[in-house]
ZADO-1210 file (C-alpha; in nm, 4 decimals, padded with zeros to 6 digits):
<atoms>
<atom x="03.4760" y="01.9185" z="-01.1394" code="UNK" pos="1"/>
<atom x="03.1477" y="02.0906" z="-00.9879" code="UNK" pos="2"/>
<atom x="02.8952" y="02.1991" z="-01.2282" code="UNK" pos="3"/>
<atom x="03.0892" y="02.0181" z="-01.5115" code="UNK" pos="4"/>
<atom x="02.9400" y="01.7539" z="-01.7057" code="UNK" pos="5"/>
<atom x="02.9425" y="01.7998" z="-02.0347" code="UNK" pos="6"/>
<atom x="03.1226" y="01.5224" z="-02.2632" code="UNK" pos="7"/>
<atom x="03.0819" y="01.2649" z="-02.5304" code="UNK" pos="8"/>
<atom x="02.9667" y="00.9998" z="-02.2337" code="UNK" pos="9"/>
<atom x="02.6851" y="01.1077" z="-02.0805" code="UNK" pos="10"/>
<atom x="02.5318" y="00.8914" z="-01.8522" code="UNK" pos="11"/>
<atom x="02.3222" y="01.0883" z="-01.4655" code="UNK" pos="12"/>
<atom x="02.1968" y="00.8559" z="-01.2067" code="UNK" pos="13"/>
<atom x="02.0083" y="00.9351" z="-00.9258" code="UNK" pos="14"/>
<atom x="02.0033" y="00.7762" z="-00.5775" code="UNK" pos="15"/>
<atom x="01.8331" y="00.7784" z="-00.2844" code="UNK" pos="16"/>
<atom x="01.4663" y="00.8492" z="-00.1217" code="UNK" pos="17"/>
<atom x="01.1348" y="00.9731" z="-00.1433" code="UNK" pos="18"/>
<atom x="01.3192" y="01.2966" z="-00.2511" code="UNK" pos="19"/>
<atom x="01.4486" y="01.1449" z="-00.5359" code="UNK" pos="20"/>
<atom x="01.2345" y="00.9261" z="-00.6704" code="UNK" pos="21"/>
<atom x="00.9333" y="01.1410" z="-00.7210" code="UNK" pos="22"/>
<atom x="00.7313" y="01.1817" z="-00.4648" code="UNK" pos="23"/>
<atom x="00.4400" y="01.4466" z="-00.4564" code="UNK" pos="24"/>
<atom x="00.4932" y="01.4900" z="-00.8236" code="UNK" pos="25"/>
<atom x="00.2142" y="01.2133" z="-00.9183" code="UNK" pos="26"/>
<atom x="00.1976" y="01.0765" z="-01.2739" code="UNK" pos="27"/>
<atom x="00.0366" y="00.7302" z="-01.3556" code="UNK" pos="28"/>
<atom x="00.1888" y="00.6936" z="-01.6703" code="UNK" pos="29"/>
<atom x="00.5422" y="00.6750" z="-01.4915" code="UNK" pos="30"/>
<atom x="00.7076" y="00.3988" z="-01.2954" code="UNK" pos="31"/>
<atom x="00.5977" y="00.4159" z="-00.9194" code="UNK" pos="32"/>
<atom x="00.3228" y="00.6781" z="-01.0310" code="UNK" pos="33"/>
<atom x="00.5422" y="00.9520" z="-01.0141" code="UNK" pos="34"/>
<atom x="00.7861" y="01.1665" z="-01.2129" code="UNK" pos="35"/>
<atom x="00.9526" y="01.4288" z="-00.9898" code="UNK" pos="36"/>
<atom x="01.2586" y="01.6630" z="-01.0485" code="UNK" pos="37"/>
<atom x="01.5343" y="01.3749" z="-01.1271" code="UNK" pos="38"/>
<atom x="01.2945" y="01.3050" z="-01.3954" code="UNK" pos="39"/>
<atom x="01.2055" y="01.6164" z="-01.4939" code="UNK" pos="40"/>
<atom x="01.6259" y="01.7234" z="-01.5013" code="UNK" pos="41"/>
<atom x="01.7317" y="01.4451" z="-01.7107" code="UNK" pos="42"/>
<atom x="01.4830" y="01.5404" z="-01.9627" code="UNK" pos="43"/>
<atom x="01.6189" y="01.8800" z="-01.9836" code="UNK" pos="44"/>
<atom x="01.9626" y="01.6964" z="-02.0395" code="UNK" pos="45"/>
<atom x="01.8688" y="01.5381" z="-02.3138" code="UNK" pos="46"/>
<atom x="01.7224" y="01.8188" z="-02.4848" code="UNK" pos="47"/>
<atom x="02.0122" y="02.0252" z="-02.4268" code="UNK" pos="48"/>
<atom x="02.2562" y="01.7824" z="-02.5559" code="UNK" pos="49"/>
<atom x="02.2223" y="01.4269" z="-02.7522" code="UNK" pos="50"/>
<atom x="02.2958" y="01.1267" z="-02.5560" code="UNK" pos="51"/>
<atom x="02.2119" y="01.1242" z="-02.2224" code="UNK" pos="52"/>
<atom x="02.1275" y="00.8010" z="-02.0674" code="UNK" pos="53"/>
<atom x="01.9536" y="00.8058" z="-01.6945" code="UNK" pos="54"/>
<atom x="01.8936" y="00.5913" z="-01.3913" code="UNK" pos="55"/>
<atom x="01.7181" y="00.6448" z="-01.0975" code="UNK" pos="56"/>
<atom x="01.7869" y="00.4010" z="-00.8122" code="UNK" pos="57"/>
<atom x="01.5718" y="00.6100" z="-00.5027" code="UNK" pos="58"/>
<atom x="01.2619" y="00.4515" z="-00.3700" code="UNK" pos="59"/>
<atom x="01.0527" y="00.5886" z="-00.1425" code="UNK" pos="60"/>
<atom x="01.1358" y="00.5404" z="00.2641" code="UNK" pos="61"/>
<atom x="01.4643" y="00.4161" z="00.2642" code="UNK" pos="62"/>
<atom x="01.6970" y="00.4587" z="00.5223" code="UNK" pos="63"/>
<atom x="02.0692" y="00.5353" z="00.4631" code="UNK" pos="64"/>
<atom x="02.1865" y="00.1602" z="00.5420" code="UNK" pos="65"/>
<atom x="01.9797" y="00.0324" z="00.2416" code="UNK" pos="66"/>
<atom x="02.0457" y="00.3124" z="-00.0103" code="UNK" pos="67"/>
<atom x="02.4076" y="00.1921" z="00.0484" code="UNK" pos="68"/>
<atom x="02.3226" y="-00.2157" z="00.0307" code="UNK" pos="69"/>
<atom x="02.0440" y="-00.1594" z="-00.3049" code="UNK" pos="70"/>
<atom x="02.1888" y="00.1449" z="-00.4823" code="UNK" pos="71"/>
<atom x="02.5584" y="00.1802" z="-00.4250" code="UNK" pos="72"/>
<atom x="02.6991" y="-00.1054" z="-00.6135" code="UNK" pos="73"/>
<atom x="02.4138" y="-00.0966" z="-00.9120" code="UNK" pos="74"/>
<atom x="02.5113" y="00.2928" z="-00.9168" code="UNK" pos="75"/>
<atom x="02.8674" y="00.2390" z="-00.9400" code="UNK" pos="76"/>
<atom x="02.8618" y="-00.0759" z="-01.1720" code="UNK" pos="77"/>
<atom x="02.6757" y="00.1903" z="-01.4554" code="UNK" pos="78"/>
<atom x="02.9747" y="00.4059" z="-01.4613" code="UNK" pos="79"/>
<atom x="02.8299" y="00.7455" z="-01.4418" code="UNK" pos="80"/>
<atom x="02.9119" y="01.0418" z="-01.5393" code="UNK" pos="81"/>
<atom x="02.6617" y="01.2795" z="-01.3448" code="UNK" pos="82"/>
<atom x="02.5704" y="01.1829" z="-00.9986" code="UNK" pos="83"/>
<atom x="02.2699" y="01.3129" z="-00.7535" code="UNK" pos="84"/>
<atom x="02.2651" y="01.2022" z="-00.4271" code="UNK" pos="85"/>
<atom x="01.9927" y="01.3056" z="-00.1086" code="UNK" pos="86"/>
<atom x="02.0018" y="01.0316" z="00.1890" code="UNK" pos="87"/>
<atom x="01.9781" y="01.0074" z="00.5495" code="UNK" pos="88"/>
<atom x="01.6571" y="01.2407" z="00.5481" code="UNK" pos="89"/>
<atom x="01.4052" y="00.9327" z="00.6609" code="UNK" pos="90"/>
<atom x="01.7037" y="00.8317" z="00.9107" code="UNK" pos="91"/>
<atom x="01.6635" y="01.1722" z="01.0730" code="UNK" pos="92"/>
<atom x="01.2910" y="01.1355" z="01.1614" code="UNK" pos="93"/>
<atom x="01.3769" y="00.8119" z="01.3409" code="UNK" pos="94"/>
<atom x="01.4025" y="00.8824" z="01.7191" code="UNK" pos="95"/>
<atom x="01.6746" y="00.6621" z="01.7451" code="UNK" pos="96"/>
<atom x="01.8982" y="00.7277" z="01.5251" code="UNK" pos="97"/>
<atom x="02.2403" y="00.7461" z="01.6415" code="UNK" pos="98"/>
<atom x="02.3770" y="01.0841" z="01.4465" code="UNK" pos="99"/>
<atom x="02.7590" y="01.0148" z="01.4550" code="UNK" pos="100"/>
<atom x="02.7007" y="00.6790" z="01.3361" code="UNK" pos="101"/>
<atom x="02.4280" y="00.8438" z="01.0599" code="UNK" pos="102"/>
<atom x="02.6847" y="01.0882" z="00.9466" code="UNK" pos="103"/>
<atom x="03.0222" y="00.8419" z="00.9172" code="UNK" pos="104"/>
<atom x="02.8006" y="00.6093" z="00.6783" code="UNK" pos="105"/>
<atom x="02.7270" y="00.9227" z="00.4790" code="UNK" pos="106"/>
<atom x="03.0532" y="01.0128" z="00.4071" code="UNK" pos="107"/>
<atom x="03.1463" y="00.6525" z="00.3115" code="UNK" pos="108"/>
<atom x="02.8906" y="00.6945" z="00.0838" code="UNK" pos="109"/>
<atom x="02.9399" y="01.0374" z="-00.0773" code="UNK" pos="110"/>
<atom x="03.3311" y="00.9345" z="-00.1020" code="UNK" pos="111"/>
<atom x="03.2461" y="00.5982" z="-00.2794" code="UNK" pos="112"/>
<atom x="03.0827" y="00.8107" z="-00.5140" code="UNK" pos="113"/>
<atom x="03.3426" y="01.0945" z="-00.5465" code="UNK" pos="114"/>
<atom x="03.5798" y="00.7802" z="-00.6420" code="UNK" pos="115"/>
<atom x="03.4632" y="00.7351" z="-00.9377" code="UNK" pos="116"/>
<atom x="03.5477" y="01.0680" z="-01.0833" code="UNK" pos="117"/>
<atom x="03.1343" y="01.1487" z="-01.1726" code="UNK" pos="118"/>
<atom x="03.0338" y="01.5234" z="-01.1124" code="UNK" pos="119"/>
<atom x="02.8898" y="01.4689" z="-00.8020" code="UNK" pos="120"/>
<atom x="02.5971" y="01.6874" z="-00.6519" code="UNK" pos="121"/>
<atom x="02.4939" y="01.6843" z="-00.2785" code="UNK" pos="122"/>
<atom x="02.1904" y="01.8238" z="-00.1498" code="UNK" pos="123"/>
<atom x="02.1123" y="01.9533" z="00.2746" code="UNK" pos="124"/>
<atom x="01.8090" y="01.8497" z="00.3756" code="UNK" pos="125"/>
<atom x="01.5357" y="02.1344" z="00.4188" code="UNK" pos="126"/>
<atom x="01.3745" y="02.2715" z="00.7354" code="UNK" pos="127"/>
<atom x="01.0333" y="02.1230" z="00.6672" code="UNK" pos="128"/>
<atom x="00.7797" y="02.2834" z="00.9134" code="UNK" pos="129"/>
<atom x="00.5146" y="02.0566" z="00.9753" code="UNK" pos="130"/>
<atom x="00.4556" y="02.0555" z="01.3300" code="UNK" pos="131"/>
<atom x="00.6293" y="02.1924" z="01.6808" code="UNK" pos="132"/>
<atom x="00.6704" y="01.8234" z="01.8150" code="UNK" pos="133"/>
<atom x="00.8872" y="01.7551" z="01.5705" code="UNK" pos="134"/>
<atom x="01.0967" y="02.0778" z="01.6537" code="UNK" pos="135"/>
<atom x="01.3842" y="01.9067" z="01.8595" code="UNK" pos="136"/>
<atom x="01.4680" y="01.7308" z="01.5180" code="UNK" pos="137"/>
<atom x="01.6297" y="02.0489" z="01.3716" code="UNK" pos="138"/>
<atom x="01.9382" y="02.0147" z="01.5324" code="UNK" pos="139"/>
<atom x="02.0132" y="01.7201" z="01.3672" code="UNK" pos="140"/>
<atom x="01.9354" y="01.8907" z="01.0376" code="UNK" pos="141"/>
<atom x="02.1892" y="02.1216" z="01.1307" code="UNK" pos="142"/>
<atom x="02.4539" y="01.8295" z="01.2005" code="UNK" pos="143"/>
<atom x="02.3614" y="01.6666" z="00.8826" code="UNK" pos="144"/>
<atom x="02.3907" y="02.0054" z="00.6780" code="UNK" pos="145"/>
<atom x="02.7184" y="02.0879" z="00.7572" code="UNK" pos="146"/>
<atom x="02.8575" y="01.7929" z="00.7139" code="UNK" pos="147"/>
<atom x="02.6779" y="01.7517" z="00.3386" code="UNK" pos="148"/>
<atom x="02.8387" y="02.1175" z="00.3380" code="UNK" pos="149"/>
<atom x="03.1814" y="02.0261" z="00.4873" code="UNK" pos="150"/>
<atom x="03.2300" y="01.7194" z="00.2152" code="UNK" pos="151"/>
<atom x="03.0997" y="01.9273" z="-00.0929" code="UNK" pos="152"/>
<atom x="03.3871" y="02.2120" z="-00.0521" code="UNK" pos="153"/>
<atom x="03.6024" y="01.9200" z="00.0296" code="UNK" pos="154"/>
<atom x="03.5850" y="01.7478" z="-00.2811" code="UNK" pos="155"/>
<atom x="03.4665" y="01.9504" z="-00.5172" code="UNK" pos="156"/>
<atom x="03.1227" y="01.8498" z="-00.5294" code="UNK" pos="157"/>
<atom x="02.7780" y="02.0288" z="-00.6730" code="UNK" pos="158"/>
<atom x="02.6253" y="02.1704" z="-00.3467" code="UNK" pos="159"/>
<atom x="02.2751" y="02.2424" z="-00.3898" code="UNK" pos="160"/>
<atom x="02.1569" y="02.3878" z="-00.0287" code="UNK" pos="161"/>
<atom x="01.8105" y="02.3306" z="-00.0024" code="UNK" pos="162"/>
<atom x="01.8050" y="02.4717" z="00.3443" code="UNK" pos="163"/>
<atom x="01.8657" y="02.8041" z="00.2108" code="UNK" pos="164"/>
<atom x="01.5692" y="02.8252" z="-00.0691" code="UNK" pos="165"/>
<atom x="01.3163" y="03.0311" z="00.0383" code="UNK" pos="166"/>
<atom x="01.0827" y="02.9735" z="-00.2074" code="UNK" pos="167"/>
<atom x="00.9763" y="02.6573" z="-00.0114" code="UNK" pos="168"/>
<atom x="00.8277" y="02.8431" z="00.2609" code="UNK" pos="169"/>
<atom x="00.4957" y="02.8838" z="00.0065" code="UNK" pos="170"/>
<atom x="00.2778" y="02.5972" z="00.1150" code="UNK" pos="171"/>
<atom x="00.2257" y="02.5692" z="-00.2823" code="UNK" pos="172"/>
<atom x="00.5273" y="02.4182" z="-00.2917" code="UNK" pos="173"/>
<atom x="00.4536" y="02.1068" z="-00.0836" code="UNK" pos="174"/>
<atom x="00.2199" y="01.8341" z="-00.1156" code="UNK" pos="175"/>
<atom x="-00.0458" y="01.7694" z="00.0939" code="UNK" pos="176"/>
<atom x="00.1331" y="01.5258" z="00.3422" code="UNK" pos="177"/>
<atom x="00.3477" y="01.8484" z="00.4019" code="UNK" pos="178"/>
<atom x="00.6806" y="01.6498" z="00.3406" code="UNK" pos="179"/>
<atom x="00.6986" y="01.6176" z="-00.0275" code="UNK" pos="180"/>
<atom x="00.7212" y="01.8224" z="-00.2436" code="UNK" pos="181"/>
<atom x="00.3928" y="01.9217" z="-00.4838" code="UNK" pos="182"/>
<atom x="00.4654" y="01.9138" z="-00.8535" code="UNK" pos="183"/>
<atom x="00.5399" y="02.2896" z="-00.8483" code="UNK" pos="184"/>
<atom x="00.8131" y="02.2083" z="-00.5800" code="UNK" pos="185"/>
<atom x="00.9759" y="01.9134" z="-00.8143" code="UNK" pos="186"/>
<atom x="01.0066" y="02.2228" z="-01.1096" code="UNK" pos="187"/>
<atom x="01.1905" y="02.4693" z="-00.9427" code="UNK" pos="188"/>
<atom x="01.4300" y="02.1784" z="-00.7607" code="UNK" pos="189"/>
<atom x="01.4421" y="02.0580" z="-01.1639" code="UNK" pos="190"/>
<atom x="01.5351" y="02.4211" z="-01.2862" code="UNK" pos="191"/>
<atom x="01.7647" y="02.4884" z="-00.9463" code="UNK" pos="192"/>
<atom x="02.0220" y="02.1972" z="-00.9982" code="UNK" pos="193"/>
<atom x="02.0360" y="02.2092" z="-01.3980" code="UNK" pos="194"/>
<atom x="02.1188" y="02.6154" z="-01.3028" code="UNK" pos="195"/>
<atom x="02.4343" y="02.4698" z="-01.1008" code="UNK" pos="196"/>
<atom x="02.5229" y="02.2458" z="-01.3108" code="UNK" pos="197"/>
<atom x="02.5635" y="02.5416" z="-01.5758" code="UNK" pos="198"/>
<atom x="02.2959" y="02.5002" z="-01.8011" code="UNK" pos="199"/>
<atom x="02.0672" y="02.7855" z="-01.7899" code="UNK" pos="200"/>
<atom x="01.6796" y="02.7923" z="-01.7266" code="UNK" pos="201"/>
<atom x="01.4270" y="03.0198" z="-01.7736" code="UNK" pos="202"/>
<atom x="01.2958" y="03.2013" z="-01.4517" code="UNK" pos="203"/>
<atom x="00.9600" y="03.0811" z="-01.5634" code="UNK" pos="204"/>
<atom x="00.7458" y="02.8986" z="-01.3061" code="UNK" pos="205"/>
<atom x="00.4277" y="02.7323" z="-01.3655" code="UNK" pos="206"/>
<atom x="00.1957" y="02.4728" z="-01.1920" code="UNK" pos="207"/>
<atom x="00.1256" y="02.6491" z="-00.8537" code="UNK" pos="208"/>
<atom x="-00.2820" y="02.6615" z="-00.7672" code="UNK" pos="209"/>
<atom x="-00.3257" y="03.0607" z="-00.7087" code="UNK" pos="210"/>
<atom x="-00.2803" y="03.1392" z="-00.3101" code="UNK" pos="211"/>
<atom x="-00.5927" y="03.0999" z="-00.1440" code="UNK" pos="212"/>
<atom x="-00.6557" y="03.2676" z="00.2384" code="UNK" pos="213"/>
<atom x="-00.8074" y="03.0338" z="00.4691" code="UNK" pos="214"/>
<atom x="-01.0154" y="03.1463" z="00.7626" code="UNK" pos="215"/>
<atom x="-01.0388" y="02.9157" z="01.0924" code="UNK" pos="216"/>
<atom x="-01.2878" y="02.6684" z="00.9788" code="UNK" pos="217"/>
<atom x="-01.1093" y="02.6138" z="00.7076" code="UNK" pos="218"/>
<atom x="-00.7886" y="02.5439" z="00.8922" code="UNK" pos="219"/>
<atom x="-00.9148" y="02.3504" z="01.1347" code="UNK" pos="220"/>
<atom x="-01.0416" y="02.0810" z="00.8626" code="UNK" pos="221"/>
<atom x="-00.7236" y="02.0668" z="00.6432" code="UNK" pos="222"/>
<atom x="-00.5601" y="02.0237" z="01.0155" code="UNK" pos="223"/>
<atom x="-00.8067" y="01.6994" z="01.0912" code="UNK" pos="224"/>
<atom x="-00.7915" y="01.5978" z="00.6328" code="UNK" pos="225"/>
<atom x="-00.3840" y="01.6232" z="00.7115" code="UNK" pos="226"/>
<atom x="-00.4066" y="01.4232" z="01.0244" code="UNK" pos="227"/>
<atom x="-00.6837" y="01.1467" z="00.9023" code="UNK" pos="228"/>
<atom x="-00.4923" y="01.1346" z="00.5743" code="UNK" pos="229"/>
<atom x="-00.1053" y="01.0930" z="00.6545" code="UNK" pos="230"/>
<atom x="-00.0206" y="01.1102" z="01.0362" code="UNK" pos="231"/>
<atom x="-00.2588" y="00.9227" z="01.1330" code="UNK" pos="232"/>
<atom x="-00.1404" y="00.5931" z="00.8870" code="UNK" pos="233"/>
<atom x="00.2543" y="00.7016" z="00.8672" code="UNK" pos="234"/>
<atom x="00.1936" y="00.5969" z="01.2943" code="UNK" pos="235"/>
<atom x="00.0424" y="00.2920" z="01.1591" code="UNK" pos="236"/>
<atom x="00.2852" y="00.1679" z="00.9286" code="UNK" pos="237"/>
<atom x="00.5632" y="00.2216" z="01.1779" code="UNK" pos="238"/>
<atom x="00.3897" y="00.0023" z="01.4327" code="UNK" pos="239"/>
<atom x="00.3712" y="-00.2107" z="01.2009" code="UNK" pos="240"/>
<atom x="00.7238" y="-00.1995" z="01.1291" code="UNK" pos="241"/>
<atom x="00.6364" y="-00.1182" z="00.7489" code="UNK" pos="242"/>
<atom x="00.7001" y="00.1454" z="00.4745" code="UNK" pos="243"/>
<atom x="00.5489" y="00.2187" z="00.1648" code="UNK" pos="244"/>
<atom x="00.8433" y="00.1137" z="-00.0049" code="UNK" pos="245"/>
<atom x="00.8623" y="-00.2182" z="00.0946" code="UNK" pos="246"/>
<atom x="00.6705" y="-00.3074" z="-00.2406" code="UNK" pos="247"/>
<atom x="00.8460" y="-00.0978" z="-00.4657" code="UNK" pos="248"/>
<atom x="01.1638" y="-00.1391" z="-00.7140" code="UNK" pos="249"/>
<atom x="01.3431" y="00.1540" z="-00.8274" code="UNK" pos="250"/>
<atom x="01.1888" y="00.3382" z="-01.1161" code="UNK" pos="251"/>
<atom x="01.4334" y="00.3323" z="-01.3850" code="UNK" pos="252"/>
<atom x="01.7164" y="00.0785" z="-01.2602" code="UNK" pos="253"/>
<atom x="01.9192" y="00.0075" z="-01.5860" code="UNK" pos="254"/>
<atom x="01.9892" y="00.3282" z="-01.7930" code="UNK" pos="255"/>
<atom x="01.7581" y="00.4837" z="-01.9937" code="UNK" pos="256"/>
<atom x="01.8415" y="00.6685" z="-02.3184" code="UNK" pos="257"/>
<atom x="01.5816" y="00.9872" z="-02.2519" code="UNK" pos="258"/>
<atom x="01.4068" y="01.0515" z="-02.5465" code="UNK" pos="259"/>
<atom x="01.4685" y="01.4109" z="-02.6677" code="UNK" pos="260"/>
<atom x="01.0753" y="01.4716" z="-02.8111" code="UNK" pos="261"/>
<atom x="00.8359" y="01.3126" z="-02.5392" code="UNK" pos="262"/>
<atom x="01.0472" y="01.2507" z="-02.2614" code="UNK" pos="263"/>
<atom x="01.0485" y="00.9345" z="-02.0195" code="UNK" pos="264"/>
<atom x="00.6638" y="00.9347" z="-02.0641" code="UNK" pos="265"/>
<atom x="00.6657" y="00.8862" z="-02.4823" code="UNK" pos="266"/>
<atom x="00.9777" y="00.6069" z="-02.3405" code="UNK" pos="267"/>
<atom x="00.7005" y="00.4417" z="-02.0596" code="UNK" pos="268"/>
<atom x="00.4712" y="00.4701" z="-02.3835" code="UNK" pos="269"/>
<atom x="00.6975" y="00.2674" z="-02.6117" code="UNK" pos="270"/>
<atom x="00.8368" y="00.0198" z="-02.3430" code="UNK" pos="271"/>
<atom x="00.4892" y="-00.0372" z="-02.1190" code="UNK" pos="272"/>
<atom x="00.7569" y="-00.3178" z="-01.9353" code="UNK" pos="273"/>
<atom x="00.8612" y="-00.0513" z="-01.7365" code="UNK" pos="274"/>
<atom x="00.5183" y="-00.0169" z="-01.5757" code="UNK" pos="275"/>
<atom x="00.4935" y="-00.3797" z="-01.5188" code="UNK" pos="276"/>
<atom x="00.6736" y="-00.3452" z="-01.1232" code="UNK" pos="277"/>
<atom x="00.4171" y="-00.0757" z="-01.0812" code="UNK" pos="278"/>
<atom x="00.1281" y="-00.1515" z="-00.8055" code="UNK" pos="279"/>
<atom x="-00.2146" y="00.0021" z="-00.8342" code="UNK" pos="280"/>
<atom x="-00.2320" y="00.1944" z="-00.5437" code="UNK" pos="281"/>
<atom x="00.1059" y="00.3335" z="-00.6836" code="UNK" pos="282"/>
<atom x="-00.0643" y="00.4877" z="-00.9760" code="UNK" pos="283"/>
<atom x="-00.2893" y="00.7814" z="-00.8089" code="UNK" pos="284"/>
<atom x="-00.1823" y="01.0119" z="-00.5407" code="UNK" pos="285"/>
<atom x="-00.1545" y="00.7600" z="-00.2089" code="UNK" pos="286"/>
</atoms>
């Protein structure tokens, strides 16, 4: 089954996250303000072959519980025939987060999905370097890897293992909260799963801002910009008890036939309903 999708029903959707849905890869003309590598591979689909439909279900923050209570059963109910799935990521940043418990869910999950006979493809989660206090949380990247690992030789599914790409170690790559990532980052993921799926890409890579060396000053004040800008609020919000995507609906929840000249932006162009869920502060980079 891995990397083979190709049929007269066509139909990929996408679940879970952040990851997922777009983040990093800003675009107000798109649901949510963003367009990301989902996005970006179902387009490719479509050009490749007539037909293909798309969904994505992720939204941004969501634990594993409630990509399992919002997505699951709309995922299922569409009958696919290509299926991406990254989750538990946000669940792994939470202190308390019981890992055997995190890790049984997951593999409900991922065998729900394997049920239905979809070419499945599971992603690890990658070793995003951000700060030494947050060191101790590798581990559990490791737990969560080789189980993601452990299910995809298990039942044939498309393992794409993030962990090991080290093109992500250029800061280009990521955003500037330093957990997403940046457009450039969304491309290569794009080009990377289409490659496993067996549809070749070309080694082309475009939209990464020319490397720049920073000397101290100029450290120190993307150090306080990052910390003003991101920590700073994301210790806020969880205070609070709040995420930024408490206000948001999934960006393309019933199917979508991808339009093979334009994309899902000439689509947003010709259906402007799709925008209509959209917030303002959900249109420009947050």
């Amino acid at each position: 089954m891995a990397g083979s999708v190709r049929g007269s029903r066509k139909r990929f959707v996408a679940l879970g996250d952040s990851f997922t849905e777009g983040v990093g890869d800003w675009n107000p003309a798109l649901p949510n303000g963003v367009r990301g590598w989902a996005d970006r591979m179902a387009e490719k689909l479509a050009k490749a072959e007539k037909g293909w439909e798309y969904a994505n279900l992720a939204v941004r923050s969501k634990r594993l519980r409630q990509i399992v209570a919002d997505q699951l059963a709309p995922a299922l109910a569409m009958e696919p025939t290509l299926v991406t799935l990254y989750a538990g990521g946000n669940d792994i940043l939470d202190l308390g987060t019981d890992m055997d418990q995190l890790l049984g869910q997951y593999e409900d999950l991922v065998r729900r999905l394997a049920a239905t006979g979809a070419t499945l493809v599971l992603f690890t989660g990658y070793d995003v370097k951000v700060n030494p206090v947050l060191e101790p949380l590798k581990h559990r990247n490791w737990q969560y890897n080789e189980r993601v690992r452990g299910l995809a030789r298990e039942l044939g599914a498309v393992l794409v293992d993030y962990w090991c790409f080290d093109e992500y170690a250029d800061r280009r790559m990521w955003d500037t909260d330093r957990l997403h990532m940046s457009k450039a980052g969304h491309k290569f993921l794009a080009r990377g799963v289409l490659e496993q799926l067996g549809y070749p890409q070309s080694a082309k890579q475009r939209g990464r801002e020319p490397r720049m060396r920073r000397g101290p000053r100029e450290w120190v004040a993307a150090q306080r910009a990052w910390l003003g800008d991101w920590v700073v609020p994301l210790i806020g919000r969880k205070i609070r008890g709040v995420t930024l995507g408490d206000d948001l609906s999934p960006r393309w929840p019933d199917p979508v036939k991808v339009p093979r000249k334009g994309g899902l932006r000439r689509y947003a162009e010709e259906h402007p309903e799709v925008l209509a869920g959209t917030p303002d502060w959900a249109r420009r980079p947050l």
